[in-house]
C-alpha positions in Angstrom: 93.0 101.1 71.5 93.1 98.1 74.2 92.1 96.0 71.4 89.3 96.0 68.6 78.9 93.0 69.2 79.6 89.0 69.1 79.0 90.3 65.8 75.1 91.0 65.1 74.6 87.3 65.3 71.8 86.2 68.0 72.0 82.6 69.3 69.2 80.8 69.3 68.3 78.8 72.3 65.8 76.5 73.0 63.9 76.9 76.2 64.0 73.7 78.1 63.7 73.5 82.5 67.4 72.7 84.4 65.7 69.3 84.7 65.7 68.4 80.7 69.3 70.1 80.4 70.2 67.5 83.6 69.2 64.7 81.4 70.0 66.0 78.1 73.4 67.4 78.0 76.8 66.3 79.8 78.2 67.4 82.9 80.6 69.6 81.7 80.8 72.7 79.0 81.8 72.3 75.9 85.9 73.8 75.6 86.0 77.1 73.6 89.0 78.1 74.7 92.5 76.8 74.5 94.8 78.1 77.5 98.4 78.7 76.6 100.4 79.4 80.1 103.3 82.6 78.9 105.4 81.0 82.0 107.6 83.4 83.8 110.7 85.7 83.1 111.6 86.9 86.8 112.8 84.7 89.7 109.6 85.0 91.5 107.3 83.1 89.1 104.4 85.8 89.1 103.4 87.2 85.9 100.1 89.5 85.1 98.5 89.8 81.7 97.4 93.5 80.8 96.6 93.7 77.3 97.3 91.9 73.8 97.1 92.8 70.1 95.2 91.1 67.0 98.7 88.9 66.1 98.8 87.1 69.6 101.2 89.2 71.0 100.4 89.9 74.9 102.0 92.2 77.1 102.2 92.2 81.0 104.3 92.2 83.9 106.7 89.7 85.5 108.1 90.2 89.2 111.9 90.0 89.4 113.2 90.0 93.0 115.9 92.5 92.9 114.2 94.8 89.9 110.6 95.0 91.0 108.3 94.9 87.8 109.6 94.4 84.5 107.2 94.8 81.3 107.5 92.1 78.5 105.9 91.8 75.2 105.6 88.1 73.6 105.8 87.0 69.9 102.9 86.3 68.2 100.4 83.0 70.2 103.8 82.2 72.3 104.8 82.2 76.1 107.4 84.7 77.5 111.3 84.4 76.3 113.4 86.0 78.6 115.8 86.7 76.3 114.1 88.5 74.1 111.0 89.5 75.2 111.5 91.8 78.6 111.8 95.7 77.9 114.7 97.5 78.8 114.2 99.3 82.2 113.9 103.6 82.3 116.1 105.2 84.0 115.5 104.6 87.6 112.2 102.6 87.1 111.4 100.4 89.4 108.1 99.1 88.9 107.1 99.1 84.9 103.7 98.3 83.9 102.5 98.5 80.1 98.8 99.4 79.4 97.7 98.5 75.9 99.7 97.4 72.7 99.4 98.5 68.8 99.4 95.6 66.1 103.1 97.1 65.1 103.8 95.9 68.4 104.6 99.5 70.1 103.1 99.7 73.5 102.7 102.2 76.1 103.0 101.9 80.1 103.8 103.8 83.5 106.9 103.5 85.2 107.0 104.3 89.1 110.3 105.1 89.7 111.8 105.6 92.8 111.6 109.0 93.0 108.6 111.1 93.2 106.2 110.9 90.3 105.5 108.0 87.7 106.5 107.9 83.7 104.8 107.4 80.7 106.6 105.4 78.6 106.7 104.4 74.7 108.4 101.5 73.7 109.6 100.6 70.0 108.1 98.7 67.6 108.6 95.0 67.5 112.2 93.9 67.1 113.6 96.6 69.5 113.4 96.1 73.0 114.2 99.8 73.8 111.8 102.3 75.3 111.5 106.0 76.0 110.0 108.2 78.7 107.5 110.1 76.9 105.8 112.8 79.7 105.3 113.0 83.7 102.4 110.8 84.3 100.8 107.5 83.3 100.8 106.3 79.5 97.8 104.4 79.1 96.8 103.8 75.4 98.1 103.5 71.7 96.3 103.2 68.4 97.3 101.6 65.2 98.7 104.9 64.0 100.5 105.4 67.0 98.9 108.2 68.5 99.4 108.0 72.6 96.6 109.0 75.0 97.0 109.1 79.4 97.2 111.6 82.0 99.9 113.9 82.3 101.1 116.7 84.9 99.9 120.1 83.9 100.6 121.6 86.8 103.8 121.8 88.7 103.7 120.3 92.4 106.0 123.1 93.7 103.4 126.1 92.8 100.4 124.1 94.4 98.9 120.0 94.4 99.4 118.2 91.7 97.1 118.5 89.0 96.5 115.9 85.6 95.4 116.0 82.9 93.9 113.7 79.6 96.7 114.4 76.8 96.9 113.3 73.3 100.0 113.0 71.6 100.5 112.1 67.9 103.9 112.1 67.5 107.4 113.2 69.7 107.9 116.3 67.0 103.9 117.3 68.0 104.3 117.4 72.0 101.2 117.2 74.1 98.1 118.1 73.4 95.8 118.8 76.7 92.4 117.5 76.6 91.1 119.2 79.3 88.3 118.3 81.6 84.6 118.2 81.9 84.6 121.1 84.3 86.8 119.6 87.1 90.3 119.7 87.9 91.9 116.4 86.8 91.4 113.7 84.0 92.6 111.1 82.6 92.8 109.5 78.9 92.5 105.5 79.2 92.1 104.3 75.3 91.9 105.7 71.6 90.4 104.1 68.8 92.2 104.5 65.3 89.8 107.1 64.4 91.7 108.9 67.5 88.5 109.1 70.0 89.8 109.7 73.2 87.9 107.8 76.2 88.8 108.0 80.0 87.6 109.9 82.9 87.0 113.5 84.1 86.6 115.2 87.3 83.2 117.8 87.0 82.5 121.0 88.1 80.8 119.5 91.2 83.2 117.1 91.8 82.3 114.1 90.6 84.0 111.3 88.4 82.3 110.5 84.7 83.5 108.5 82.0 84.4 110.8 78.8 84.5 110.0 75.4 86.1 113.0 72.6 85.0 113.1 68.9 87.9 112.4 66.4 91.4 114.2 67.4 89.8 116.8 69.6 89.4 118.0 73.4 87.3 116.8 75.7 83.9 119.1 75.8 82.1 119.3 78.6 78.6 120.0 76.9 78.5 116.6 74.8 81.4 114.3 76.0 79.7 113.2 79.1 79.0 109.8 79.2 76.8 109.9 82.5 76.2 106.7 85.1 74.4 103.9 85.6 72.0 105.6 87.8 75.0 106.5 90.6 77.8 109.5 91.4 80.7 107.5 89.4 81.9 106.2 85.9 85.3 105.4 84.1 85.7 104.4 80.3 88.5 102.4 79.8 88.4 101.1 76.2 86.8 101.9 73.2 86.3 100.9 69.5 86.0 101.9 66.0 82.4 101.9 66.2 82.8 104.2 69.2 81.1 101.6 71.7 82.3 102.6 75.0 83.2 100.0 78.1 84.1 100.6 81.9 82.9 100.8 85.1 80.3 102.6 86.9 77.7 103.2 90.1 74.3 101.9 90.3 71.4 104.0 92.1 71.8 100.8 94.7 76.0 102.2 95.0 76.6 98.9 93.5 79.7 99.2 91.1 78.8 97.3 87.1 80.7 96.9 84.1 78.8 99.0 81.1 78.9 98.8 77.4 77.4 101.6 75.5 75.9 102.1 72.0 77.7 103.8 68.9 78.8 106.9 70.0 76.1 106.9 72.6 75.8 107.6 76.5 75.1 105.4 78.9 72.0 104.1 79.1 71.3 103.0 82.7 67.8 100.8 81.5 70.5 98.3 79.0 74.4 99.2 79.3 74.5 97.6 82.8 76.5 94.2 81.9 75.9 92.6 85.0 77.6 90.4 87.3 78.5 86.4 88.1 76.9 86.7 91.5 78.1 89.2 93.3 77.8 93.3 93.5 81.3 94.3 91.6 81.8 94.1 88.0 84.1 96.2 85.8 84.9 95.8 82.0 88.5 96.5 80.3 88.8 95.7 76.7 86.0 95.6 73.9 86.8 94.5 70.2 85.2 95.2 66.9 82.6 92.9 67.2 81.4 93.7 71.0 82.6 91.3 73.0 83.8 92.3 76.3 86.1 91.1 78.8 86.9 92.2 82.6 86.3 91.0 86.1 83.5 89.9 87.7 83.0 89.4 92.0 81.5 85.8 92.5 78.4 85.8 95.4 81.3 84.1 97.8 83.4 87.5 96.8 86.0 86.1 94.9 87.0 87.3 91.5 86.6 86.0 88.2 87.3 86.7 84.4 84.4 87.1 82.1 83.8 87.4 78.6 80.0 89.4 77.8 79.3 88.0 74.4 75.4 87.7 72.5 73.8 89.8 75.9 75.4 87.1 78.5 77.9 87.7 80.8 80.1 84.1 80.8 82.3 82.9 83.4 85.3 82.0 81.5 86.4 79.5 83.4 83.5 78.0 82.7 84.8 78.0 78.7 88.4 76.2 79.6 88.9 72.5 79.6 87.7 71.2 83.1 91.6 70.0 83.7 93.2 73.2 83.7 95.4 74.5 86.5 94.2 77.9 86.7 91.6 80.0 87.8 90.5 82.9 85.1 90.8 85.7 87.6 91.0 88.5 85.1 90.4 89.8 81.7 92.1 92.5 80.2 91.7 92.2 76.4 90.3 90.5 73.8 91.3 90.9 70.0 89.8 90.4 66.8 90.5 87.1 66.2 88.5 86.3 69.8 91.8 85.9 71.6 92.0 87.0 75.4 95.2 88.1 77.1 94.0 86.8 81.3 95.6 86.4 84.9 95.2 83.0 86.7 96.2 81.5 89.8 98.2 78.2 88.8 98.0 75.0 90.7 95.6 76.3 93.8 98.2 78.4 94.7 98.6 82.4 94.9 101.3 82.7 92.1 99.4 84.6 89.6 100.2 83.7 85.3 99.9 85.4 82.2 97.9 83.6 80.1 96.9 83.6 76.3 93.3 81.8 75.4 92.8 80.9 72.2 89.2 80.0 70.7 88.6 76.2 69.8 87.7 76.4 67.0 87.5 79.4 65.3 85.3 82.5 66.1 82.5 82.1 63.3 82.4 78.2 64.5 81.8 78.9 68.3 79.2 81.2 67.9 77.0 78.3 67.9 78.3 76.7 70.8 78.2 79.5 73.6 74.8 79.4 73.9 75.3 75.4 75.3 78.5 76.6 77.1 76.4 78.8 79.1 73.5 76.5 79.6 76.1 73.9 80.8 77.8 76.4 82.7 75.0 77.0 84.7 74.7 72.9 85.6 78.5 73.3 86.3 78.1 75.9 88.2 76.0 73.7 91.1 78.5 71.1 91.0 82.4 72.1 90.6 84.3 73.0 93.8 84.3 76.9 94.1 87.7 77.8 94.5 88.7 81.1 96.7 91.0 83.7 96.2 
């Protein structure tokens, strides 16, 4: 569960020509979002953002010179301690990277060690900062209950090419469950919801890659798990809710590649699910909470990458949402909670050093809902007027 539609509330806004906005509202958007910068833990002053739960706890990675990639996990709305808040490294890890977080604060990662193959990894609840390697392969989400979904090694390299695939596993005394596939040879669980829907991407019988998405607790089947495309060859889920709304990435007929966002339990629909872009031809969505919104990454039409929140049918720039003084640039999005809270990446300062970062809506969630209908209309002025940065 990377975290848990803005909620059926439509905005409504009053049709006016750029020329009346010009004259009628200011130059800049309003703020709905406060940024809090996590700082750093390693010597090298990079951190990344990859996930958050609904008490404001964000997990990511910092860069230590000599140890590669440590994971942390924060308390609750606060930046990175490095006393406390880096997890204790696996074996012979040398690059850690967690994937999503639970609200009892376990979370789940990979670990590429310096040998051959990569570990998923389960780490303790908060107030340990202990972990354990839980199976060969990549860890990749954790639900409230605990239950672990990712892609594991089936197959043994030495007998013939390694082969993976979608596991579920409830708890250490249970094992691994294997999903399956949709026909092909490998897949890959990305998310569970706390009903334990299962939702990643599968390998078909012909070969191609399509987003999945199990009923409760059970293996992937071929004949009704199938999410389909956007019109294209290619789709991944990578997060999914309670209301089993499904979010990811796929083709267009065009081989353009678009963030989607299902129905309830429903396929893709190529005529609606396609969330768009800021500009460009590359979108792809990561994290979806109870009430719809969705977060992810969006190519500008200069080609460099943004953050973007898709709330009320409108994809926003979120840079566009942050005060207009900020030192960062919203490059990615990789979470969003229930409280409306998004765990991002941002250069700092115009430089390439890359920053967790918490944002925090101002004010509340029921409160902005009238706003970000202005922030985008604004955003669009301030869109022909602020200096695009690059990346």
């Amino acid at each position: 569960m990377k975290s848990t539609n803005i909620s059926q509330v439509s905005l409504v806004v009053t049709t006016v020509s750029l020329v009346g906005l010009t004259t009628s509202l200011p130059a800049t958007a309003a703020t709905l979002y406060n940024v809090l910068d996590l700082g750093v833990a390693g010597e090298s002053g990079f951190t990344t953002a990859t996930g958050l739960n609904d008490l404001g706890q964000v997990i990511g990675t910092s860069r230590f010179l000599e140890r590669a990639n440590e994971s942390f996990r924060t308390a609750p709305n606060s930046p990175i301690n490095p006393a406390t808040d880096i997890v204790a490294s696996l074996n012979d890890v040398g690059v850690s990277t967690p994937n999503d977080i639970n609200n009892s604060g376990q979370f789940v990662g990979t670990g590429t060690s310096f040998s051959r193959f990569t570990g998923g990894y389960l780490s303790q609840p908060n107030g340990s900062t202990g972990a354990e390697n839980i199976f060969i392969g990549n860890a990749n989400g954790i639900n409230d209950s605990g239950q672990v979904t990712g892609r594991a090694l089936v197959v043994d390299p030495a007998i013939s090419e390694p082969i993976y695939h979608a596991v579920l596993r409830n708890s250490r005394e249970a094992g691994l469950i294997d999903l399956g596939t949709l026909g092909g040879t490998n897949s890959s669980g990305n998310s569970i919801n706390n009903l334990g829907q299962v939702v990643g991407s599968s390998e078909t019988a012909d070969g191609q890659t399509r987003a999945f998405r199990t009923t409760v607790n059970s293996a992937i089947n071929s004949a009704t798990d199938d999410l389909g495309t956007l019109g294209g060859s290619f789709s991944a889920a990578n997060d999914i809710n309670d209301l089993g709304q499904v979010i990811g990435s796929s083709t267009t007929a065009s081989g353009d590649t678009r963030a989607f966002l299902t129905g309830a339990n429903s396929a893709i629909n190529s005529s609606i699910d396609d969330l768009g872009t800021l500009g460009g031809s590359f979108s792809i969505a990561y994290g979806i909470n109870e009430l719809g919104q969705v977060v992810g990454d969006s190519e500008l039409a200069d080609g460099s990458d943004r953050a973007f929140l898709f709330a009320d049918n409108t994809m926003f720039d979120i840079n566009d949402l942050i005060p207009e003084t900020s030192n960062f640039v919203l490059t990615s999005a990789r979470g969003i909670n229930e409280k409306g809270q998004i765990a991002a990446t941002a250069f700092f300062n115009d430089s390439q050093t890359t920053r967790a970062v918490l944002l925090t809506p101002v004010p509340e969630p029921a409160s902005m809902l009238g706003v970000l209908a202005f922030g985008a209309s604004a955003g669009i002025l301030r869109k022909k007027t602020k200096r695009k940065e690059t990346v």
